[in-house]
N, C-alpha and C positions, 0 to 999 in steps of 0.2 A: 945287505943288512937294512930293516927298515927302522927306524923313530917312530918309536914310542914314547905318547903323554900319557899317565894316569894322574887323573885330580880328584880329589875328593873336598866338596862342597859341602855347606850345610845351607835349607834355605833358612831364610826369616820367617822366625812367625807368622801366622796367616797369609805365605807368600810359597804355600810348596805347591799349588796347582797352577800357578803364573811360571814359576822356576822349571818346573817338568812341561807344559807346554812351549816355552822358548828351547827349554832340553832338547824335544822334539823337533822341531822345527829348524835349528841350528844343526840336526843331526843330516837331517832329510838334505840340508842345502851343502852341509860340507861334504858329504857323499856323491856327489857329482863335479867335484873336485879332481882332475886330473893325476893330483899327489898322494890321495885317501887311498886307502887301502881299509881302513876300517874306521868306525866311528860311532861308539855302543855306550848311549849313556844306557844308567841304570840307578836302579830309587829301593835303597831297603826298603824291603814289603815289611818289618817291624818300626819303621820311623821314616817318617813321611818324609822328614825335611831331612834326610842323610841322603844324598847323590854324588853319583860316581862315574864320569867318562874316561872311558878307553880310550884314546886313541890311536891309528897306527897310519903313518905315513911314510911314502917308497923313500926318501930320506929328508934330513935335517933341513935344506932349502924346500921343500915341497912346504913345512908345517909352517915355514916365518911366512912362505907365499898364502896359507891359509890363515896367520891373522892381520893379511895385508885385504882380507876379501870384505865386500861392502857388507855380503850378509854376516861376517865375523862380528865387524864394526858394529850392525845394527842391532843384532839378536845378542849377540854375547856381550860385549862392552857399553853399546846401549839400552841390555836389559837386564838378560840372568845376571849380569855381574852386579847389578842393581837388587836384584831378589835374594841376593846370598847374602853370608855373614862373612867377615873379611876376618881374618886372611885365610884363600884357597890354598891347599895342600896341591902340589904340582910335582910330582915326581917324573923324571925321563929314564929312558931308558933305550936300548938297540936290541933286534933280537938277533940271536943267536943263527 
């Protein structure tokens, strides 16, 4: 079974092309993550600031080991998490 995160984000006002390029970039660096098995943000094409990552990881230690990573820490915590409106919707889940 693997772990599964979906989050659903909104950014800030005049903050949704800063939020989708960290989006990017946070995606690219956790996908070479030992634990990743997938890692799919995504941007309602009808509302800019509505974003959405998939995650899936081979299990539940693989994902704490991904936001123990420097680029977790520096893209995500010290930034998307800065360009978004609090509080992120974070649902888990296993698959089947």
């Amino acid at each position: 079974m693997s772990f599964v995160l979906v989050v659903r984000m909104r950014a800030k006002e005049g903050m949704e092309e800063q939020a989708v390029e960290l989006a990017r970039e946070l995606a690219a660096a956790t996908r070479t993550e030992p634990g990743c098995e997938a890692y799919v943000p995504c941007q309602d094409p009808e509302d800019a600031r509505s974003l959405l990552v998939y995650e899936q990881y081979r299990d539940k230690a693989a994902f704490e080991e991904h936001g123990a990573t420097e680029h977790f820490q520096r893209l995500a915590v010290g930034g998307l998490f800065e360009a978004v409106e609090s509080p992120r919707e974070r649902t888990f889940y296993e698959t089947l």
